[in-house]
C-alpha positions as CSV (number, residue, x, y, z in Angstrom):
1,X,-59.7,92.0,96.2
2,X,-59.8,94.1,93.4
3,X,-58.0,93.6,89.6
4,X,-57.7,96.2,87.3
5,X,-58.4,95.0,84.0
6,X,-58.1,97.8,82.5
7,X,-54.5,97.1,80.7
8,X,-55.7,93.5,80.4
9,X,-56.3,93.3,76.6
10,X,-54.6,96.3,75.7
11,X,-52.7,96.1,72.3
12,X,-49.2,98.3,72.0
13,X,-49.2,100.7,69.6
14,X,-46.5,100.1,67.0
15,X,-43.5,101.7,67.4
16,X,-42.9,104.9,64.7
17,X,-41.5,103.5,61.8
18,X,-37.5,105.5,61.6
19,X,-36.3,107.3,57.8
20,X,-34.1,104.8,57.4
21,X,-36.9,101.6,57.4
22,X,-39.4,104.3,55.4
23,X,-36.0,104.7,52.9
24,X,-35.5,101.0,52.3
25,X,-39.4,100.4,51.4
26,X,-39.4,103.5,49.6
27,X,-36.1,101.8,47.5
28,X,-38.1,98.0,47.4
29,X,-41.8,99.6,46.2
30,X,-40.1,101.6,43.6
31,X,-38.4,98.6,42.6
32,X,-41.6,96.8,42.3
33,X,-43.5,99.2,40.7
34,X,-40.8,99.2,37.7
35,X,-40.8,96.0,37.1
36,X,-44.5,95.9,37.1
37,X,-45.5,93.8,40.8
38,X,-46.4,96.5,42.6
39,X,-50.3,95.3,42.5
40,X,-49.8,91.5,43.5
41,X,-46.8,92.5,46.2
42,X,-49.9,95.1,47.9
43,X,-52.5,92.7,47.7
44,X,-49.9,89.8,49.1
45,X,-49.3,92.4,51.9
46,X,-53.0,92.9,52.8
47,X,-53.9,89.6,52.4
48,X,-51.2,88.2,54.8
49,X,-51.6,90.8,57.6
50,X,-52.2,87.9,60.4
51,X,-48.7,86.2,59.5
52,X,-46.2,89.4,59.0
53,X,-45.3,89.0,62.6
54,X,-44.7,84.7,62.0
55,X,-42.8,85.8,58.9
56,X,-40.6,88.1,60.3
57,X,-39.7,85.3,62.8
58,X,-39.0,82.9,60.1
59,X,-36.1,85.3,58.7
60,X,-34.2,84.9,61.4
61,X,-33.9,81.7,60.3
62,X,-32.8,82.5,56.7
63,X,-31.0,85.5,57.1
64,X,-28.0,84.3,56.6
65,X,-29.6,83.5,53.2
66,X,-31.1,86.1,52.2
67,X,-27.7,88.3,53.1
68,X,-26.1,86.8,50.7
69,X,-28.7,88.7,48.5
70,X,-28.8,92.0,49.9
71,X,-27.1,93.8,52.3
72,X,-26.9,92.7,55.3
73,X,-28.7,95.6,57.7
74,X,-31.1,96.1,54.6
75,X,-32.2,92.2,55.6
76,X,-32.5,92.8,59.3
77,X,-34.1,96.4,58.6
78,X,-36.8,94.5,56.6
79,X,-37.0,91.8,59.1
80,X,-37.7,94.8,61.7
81,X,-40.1,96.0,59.2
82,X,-42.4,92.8,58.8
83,X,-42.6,93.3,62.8
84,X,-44.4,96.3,62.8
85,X,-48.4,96.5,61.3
86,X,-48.0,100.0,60.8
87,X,-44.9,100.0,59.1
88,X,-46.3,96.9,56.9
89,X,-49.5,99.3,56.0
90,X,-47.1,102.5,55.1
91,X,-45.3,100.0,52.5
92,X,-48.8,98.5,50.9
93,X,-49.8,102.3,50.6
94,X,-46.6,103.2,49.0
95,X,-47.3,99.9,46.8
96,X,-50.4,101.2,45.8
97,X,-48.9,105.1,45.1
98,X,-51.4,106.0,48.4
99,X,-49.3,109.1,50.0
100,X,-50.1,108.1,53.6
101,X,-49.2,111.9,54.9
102,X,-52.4,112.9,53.1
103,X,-54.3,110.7,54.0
């Protein structure tokens, strides 16, 4: 008998990141950047790479919460966001005023 291991340890690619996610972190980095927390919000991304995936699982949890803070679909967008490593890296470079299409 034969296995194919070849698939085995395979990691998915992340899925493209859509306008309207690159929109809302274009709208929260800006944001950051004028009020000066741009710098500690990049290097609390990079630093907490491991957990984004744990962290977007704990928002399901307070969603409800943080709607009452923001709109609702810009919560689950973000939520979607914290899911995604390439998505989480296009944000930290936006954070740090990196243009990732010229990179």
């Amino acid at each position: 008998m034969k296995f194919d291991f070849g698939n085995a340890f395979k990691i998915p690619k992340p899925p493209p990141i859509t306008e309207e996610q690159t929109a809302l972190l274009e709208k929260v980095s800006a944001k950051l950047r004028e009020k000066g927390l741009a710098t500690a919000a990049a290097i609390s991304i990079e630093s907490t790479k491991p957990v984004h995936y744990t962290g977007s699982q704990a928002m399901y949890f307070i969603l409800p919460m943080v709607e009452m803070l923001v709109k609702p679909e810009d919560a689950r967008n973000f939520r979607d966001i914290m899911q995604n490593p390439a998505a989480m890296d296009r944000f930290a470079d936006m954070l740090y005023g990196v243009d990732s299409d010229k990179k």
